[in-house]
C-alpha positions as CSV (number, residue, x, y, z in Angstrom):
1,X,-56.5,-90.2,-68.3
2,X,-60.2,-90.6,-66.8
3,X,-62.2,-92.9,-67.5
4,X,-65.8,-92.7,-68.8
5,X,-67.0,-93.3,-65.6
6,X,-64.9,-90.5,-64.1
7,X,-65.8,-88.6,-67.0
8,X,-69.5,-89.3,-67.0
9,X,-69.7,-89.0,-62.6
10,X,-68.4,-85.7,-63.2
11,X,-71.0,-84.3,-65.3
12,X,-74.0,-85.8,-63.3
13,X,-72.3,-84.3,-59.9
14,X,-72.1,-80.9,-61.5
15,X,-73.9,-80.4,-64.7
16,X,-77.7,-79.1,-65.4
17,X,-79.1,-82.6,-66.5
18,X,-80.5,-80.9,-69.8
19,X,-79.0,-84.0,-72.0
20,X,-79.4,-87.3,-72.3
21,X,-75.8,-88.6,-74.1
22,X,-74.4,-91.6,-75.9
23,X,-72.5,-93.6,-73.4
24,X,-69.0,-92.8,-75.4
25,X,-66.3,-90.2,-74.8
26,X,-65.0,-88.9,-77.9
27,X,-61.3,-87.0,-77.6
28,X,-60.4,-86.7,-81.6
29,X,-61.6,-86.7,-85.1
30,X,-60.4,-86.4,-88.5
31,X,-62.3,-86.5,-92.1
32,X,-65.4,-88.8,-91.4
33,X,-64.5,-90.5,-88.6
34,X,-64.1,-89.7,-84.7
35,X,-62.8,-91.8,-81.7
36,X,-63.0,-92.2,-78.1
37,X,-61.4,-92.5,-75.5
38,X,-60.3,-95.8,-76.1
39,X,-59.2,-95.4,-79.9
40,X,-62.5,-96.6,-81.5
41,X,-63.3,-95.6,-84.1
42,X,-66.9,-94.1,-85.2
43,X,-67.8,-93.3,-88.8
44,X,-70.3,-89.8,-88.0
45,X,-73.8,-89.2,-89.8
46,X,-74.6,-86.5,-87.6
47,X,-72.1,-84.0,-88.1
48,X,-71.9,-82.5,-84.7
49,X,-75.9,-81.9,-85.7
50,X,-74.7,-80.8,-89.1
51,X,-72.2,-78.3,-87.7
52,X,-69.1,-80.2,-89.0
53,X,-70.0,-80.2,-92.8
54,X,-65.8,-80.3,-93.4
55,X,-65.7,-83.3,-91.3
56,X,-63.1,-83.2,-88.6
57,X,-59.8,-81.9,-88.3
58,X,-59.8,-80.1,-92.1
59,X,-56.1,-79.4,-93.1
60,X,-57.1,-75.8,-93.8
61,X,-59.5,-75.2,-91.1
62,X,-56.2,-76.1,-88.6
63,X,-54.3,-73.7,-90.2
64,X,-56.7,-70.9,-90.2
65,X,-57.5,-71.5,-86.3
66,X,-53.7,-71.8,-85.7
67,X,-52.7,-68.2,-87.3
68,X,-55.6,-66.4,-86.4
69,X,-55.9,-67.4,-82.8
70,X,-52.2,-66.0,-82.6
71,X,-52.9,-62.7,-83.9
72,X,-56.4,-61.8,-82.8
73,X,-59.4,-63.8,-81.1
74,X,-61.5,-61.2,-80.2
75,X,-61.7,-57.3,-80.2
76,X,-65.8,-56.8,-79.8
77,X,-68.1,-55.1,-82.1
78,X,-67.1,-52.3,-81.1
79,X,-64.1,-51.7,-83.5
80,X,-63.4,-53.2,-87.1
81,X,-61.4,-56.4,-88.1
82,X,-60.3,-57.2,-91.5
83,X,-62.9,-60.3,-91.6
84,X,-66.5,-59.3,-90.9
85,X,-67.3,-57.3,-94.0
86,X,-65.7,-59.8,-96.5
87,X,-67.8,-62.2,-95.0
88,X,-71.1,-60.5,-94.9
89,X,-70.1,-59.5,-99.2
90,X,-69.6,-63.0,-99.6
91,X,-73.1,-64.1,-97.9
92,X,-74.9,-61.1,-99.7
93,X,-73.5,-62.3,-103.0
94,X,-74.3,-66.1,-102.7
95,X,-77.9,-65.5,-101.4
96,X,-78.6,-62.4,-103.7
97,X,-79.8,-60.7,-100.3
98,X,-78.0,-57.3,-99.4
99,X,-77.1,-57.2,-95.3
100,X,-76.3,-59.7,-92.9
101,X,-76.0,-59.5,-88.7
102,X,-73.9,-61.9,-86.7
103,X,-74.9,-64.0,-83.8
104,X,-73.1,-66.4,-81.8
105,X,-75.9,-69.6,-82.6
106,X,-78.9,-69.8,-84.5
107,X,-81.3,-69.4,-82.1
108,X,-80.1,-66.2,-81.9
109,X,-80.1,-65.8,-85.7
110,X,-83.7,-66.0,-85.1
111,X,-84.4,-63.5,-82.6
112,X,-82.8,-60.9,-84.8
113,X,-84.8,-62.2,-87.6
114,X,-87.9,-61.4,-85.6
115,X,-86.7,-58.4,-83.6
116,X,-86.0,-56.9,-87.2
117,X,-89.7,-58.5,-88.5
118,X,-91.2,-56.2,-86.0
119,X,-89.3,-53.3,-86.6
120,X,-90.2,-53.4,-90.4
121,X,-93.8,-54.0,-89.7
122,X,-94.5,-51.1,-87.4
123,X,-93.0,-48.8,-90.0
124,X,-95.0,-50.3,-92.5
125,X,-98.2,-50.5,-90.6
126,X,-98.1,-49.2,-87.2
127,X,-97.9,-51.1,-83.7
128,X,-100.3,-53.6,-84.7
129,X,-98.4,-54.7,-87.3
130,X,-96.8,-57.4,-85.1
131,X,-98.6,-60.8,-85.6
132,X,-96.4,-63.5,-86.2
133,X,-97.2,-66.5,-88.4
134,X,-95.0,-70.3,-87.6
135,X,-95.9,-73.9,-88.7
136,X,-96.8,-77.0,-86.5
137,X,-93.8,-78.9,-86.2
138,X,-91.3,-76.7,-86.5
139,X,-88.4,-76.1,-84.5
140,X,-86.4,-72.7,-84.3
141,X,-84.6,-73.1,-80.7
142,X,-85.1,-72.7,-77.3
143,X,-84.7,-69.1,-76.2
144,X,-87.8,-67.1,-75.7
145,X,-88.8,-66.1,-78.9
146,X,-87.3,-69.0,-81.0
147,X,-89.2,-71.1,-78.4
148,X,-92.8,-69.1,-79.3
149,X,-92.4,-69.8,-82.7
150,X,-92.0,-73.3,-82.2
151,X,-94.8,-75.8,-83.2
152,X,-94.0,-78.8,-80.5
153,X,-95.5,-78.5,-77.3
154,X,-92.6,-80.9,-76.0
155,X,-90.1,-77.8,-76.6
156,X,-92.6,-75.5,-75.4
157,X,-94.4,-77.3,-71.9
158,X,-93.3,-75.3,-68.7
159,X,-92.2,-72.2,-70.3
160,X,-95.5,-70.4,-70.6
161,X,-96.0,-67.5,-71.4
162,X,-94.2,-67.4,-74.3
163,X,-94.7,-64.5,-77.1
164,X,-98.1,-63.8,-77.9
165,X,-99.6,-63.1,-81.4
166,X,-98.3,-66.3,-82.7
167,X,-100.6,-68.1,-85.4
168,X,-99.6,-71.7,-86.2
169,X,-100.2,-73.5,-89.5
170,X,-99.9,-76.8,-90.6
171,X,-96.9,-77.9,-93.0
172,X,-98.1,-77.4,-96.4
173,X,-101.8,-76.0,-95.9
174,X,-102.5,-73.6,-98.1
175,X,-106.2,-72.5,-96.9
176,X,-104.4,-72.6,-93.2
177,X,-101.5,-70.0,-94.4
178,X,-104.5,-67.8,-96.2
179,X,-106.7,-67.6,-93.3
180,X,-103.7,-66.9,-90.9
181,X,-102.0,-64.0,-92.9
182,X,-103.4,-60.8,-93.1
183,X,-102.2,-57.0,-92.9
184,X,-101.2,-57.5,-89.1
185,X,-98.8,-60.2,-89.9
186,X,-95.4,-59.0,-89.8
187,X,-94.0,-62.1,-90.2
188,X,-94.1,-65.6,-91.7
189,X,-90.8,-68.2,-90.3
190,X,-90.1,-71.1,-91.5
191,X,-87.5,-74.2,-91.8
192,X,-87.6,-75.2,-95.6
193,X,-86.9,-78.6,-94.2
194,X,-87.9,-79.4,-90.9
195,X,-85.0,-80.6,-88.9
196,X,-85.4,-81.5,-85.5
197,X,-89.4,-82.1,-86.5
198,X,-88.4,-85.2,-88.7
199,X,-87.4,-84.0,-92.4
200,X,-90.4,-82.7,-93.7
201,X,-89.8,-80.4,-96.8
202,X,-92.4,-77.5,-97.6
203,X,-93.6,-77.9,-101.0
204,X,-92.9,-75.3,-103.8
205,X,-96.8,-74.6,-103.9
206,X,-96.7,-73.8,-100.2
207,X,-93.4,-71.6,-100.0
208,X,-94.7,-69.5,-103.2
209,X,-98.4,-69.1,-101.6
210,X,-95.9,-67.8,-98.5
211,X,-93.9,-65.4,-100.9
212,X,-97.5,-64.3,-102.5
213,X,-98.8,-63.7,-99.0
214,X,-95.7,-61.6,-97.8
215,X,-95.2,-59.2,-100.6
216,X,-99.5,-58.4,-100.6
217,X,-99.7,-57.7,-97.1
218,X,-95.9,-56.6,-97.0
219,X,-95.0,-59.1,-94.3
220,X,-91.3,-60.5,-93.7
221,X,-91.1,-64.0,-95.1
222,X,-88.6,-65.7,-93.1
223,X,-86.3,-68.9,-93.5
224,X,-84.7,-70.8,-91.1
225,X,-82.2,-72.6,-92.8
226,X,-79.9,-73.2,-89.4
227,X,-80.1,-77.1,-90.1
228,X,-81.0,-77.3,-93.8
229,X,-78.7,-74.8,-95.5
230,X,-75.3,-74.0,-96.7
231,X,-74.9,-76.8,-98.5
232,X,-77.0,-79.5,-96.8
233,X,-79.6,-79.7,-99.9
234,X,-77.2,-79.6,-102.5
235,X,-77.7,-75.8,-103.3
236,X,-75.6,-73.1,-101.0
237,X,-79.0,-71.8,-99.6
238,X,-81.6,-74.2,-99.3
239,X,-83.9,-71.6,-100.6
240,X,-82.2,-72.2,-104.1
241,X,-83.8,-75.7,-104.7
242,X,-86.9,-74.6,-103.9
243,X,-86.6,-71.5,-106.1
244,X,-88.7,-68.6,-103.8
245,X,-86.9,-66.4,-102.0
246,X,-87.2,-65.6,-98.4
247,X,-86.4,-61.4,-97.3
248,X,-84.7,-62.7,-94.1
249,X,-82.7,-66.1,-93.9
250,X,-81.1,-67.6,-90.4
251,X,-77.5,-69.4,-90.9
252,X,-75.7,-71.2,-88.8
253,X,-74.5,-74.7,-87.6
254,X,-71.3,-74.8,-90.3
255,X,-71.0,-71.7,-91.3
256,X,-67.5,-71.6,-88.9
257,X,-66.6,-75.3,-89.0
258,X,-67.9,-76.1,-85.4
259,X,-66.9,-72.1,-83.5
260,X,-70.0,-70.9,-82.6
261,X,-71.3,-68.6,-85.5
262,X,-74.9,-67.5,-86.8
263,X,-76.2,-64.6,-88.9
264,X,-79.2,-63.9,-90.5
265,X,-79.3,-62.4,-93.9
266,X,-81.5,-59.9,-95.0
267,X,-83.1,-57.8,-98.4
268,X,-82.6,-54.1,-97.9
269,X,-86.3,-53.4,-97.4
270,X,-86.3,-54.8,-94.2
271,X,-82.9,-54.0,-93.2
272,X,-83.4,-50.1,-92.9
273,X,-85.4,-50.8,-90.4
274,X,-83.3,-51.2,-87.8
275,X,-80.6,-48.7,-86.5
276,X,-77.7,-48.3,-84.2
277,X,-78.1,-49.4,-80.8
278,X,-81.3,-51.4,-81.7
279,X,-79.8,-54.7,-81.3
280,X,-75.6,-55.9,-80.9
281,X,-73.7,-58.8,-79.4
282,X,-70.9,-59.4,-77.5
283,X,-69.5,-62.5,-79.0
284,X,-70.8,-62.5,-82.8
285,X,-69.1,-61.9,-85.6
286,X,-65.1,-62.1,-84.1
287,X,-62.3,-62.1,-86.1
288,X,-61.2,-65.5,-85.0
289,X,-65.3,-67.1,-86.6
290,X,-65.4,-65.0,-89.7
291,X,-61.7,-66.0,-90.6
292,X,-62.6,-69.7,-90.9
293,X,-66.3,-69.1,-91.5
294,X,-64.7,-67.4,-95.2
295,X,-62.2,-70.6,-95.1
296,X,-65.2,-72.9,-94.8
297,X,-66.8,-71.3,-98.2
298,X,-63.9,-71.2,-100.1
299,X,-63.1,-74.9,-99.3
300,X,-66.9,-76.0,-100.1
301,X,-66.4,-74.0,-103.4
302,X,-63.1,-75.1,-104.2
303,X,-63.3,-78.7,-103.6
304,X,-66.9,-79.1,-105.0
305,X,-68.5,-79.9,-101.8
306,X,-72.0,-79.5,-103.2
307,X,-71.4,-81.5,-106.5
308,X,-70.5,-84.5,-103.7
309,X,-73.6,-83.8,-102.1
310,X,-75.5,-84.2,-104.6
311,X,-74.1,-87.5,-105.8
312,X,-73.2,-88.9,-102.7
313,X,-76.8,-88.1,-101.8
314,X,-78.8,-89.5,-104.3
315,X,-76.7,-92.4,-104.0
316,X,-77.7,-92.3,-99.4
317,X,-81.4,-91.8,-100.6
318,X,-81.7,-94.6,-103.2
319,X,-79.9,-97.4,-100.6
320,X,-82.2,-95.9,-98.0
321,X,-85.3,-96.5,-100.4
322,X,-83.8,-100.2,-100.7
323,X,-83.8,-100.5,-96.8
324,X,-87.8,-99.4,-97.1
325,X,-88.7,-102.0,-99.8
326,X,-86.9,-104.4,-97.7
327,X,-87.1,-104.4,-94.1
328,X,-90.5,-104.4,-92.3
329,X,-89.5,-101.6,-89.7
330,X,-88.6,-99.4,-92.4
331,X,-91.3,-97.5,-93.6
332,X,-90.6,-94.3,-95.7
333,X,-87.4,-92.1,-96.7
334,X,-87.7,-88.1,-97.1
335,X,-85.7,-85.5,-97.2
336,X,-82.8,-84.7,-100.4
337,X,-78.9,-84.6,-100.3
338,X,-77.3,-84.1,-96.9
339,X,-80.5,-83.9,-94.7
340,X,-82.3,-87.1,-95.1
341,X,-84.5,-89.2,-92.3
342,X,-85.9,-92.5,-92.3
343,X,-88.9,-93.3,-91.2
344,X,-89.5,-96.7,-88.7
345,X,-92.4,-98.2,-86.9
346,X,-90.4,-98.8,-84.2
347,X,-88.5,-96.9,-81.8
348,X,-85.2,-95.4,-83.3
349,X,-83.4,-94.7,-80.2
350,X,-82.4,-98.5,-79.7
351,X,-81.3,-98.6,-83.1
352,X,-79.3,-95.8,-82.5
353,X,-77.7,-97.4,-79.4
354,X,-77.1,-100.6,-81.4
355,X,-75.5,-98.7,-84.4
356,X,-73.4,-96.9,-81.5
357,X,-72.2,-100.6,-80.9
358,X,-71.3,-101.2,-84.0
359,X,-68.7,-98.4,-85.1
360,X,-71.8,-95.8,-86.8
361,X,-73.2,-92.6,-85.0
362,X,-76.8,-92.4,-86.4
363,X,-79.0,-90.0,-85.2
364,X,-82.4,-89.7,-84.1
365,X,-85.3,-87.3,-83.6
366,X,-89.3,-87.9,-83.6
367,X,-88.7,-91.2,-82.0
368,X,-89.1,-93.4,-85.0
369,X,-86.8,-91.2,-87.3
370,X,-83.2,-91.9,-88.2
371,X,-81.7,-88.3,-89.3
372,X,-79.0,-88.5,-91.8
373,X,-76.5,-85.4,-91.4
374,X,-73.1,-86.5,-92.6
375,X,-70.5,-84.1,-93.1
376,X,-70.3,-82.4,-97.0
377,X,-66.7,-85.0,-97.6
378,X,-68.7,-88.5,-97.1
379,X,-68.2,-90.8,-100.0
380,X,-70.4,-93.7,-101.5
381,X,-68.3,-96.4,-99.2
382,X,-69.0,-94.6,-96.3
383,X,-72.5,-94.8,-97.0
384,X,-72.3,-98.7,-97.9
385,X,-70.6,-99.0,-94.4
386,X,-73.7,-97.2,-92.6
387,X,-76.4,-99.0,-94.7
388,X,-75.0,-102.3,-93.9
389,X,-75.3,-101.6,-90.2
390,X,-78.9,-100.2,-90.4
391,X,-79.6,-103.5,-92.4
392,X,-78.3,-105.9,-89.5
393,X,-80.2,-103.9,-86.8
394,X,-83.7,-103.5,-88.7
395,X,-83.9,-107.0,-88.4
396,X,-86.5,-109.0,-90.6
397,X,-86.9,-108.8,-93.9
398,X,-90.5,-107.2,-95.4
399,X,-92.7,-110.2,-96.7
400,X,-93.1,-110.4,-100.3
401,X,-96.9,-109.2,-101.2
């Protein structure tokens, strides 16, 4: 067996030094929990980045990889398989929308999302009917389009030019959105929750001024819920706790239990738009993904997954409140069920480390956010275990006023 050091040598002698990792080696998980290469164990909040919302090694999951990948892993799009459509019913019927594409990642849920924004709003309004409409702070991925629509110049520095036509708004600004939508727009995108931009939810007010906006000037209104849905809030669709309804909605991270699946889901309006030959994939929407992607809703459905959520995460965001009104690095909690961040005044990435130490893989993102992402099976003990951690390395207590 290597060592990490092998391990680690390896990857800085021949890999594109994109990522920054943990110093640990992880070789095997199962339920909550993963280990490394020496047998230590690691009780995950993040989920693979909330890909593995069944936890690791799910009895069911096995067993649909292991008969599927001995029938049939991959036949292109070119031909039918007896798991596409049933998936695509079952996506229509849960979201109430009518069509659905599939991708091979989000990011690429995206892109389709726009390339059929753009296609919708040149029938509707000829070629100038192409402006797109993002928020500041968002995050949608880091292809081309994906990338113009996202508000961090972090992401974006070096890339320029990136799509033009793209009007940012603040988070929640209603005047902003006004001012910024208008009968070029053919598209509004944005993350109900903002994931890698440090848990910030929309408010109601804001996505309904959206949905107002969209249906007057007959513009796409567009949700990526890569990070924040199917299941993460508590709801299937993370649209469903806020109660407006987007026309187009991006999936991805669990949808297959951690194969590489996206799709984007869309009302019928906008979906005539497109026709055959205007956009395809390789890769997307196999027989090998779909199987356990249609495994992965059953099991959230059957075993309640979302009732746990809910509990379990009322139960995270009330211990993380405690952490706030405690420690002085703590400073604020947001977010709701599965998708929760805390806020610190001090850097989180040493914390992070620390928790590493410890036996807990935390998450961070914004610098001084802790991101909460556990998988949909995480129990009250579990989060006992992580909030005890956190507790030890926040360090001094909050004075009393």
């Amino acid at each position: 067996m290597n060592t990490f050091e092998q391990i680690a040598e390896r990857e800085r002698q021949y890999l594109l030094q994109t990522y920054n990792r943990y110093p640990v080696v992880l070789t095997r998980g199962k339920g909550v929990f993963l280990y490394d290469i020496d047998e230590k164990r690691y009780l995950d909040f993040v989920s693979g980045l909330g890909v593995n919302a069944l936890g690791h090694a799910h009895p069911r999951i096995v067993k649909a990889i292991r008969e599927q990948a001995a029938k049939l892993v991959h036949v292109s799009n070119l031909y039918y398989h007896e798991y596409q459509g049933p998936l695509a019913e079952k996506l229509c019927r849960l979201s109430g929308l009518n069509r659905a594409f599939f991708s091979n990642s989000g990011t690429e849920a995206i892109e389709g999302s726009i390339k059929l924004a753009r296609l919708a709003g040149h029938r509707a309004g000829g070629e100038a009917k192409s402006r797109l409409v993002a928020l500041e702070g968002s995050y949608h991925g880091r292809t081309f389009g994906a990338l113009s629509l996202t508000g961090q110049d972090k992401h974006r520095k070096g890339f320029e030019p990136l799509l033009e036509d793209v009007t940012f708004v603040k988070q929640n600004d209603l005047d902003g959105l006004r001012a910024a939508v208008n009968d070029n727009t053919c598209a509004i995108v944005l993350e109900p929750i903002f994931g890698e931009g440090g848990i910030y939810e929309c408010s109601v007010k804001f996505l309904q001024e959206c949905r107002t906006l969209a249906d007057r000037h007959k513009v796409a209104l567009i949700f990526d819920e890569i990070q924040c849905g199917l299941g993460r809030t508590g709801t299937i669709f993370a649209f469903q706790s806020f109660g407006v309804t987007p026309d187009i909605v991006a999936i991805a991270k669990p949808i297959a239990a951690g194969l590489p699946l996206g799709a984007f889901i869309a009302k019928e309006e906008f979906a005539t738009a497109i026709s055959p030959g205007q956009h395809g994939t390789t890769f997307g929407g196999g027989p090998l993904a779909c199987r356990v992607a249609l495994e992965f809703l059953a099991i959230v459905e059957e075993e309640k997954l979302l009732e746990n959520v809910n509990k379990v995460g009322a139960y995270l965001q009330q211990e993380l409140k405690g952490l706030v009104e405690k420690k002085a690095a703590a400073i604020g909690v947001r977010g709701r069920g599965f998708i929760q961040g805390i806020q610190l005044e001090i850097p989180a990435r040493p914390i992070v480390d620390a928790a590493l130490a410890e036996g807990v893989l935390f998450n961070s993102t914004q610098d001084t956010v802790v991101r909460f992402l556990p998988p949909f099976l995480m129990e009250e003990k579990h989060i006992d275990k992580g909030i005890r951690v956190l507790k030890k390395l926040l360090g001094k207590k909050r004075k009393a006023a």
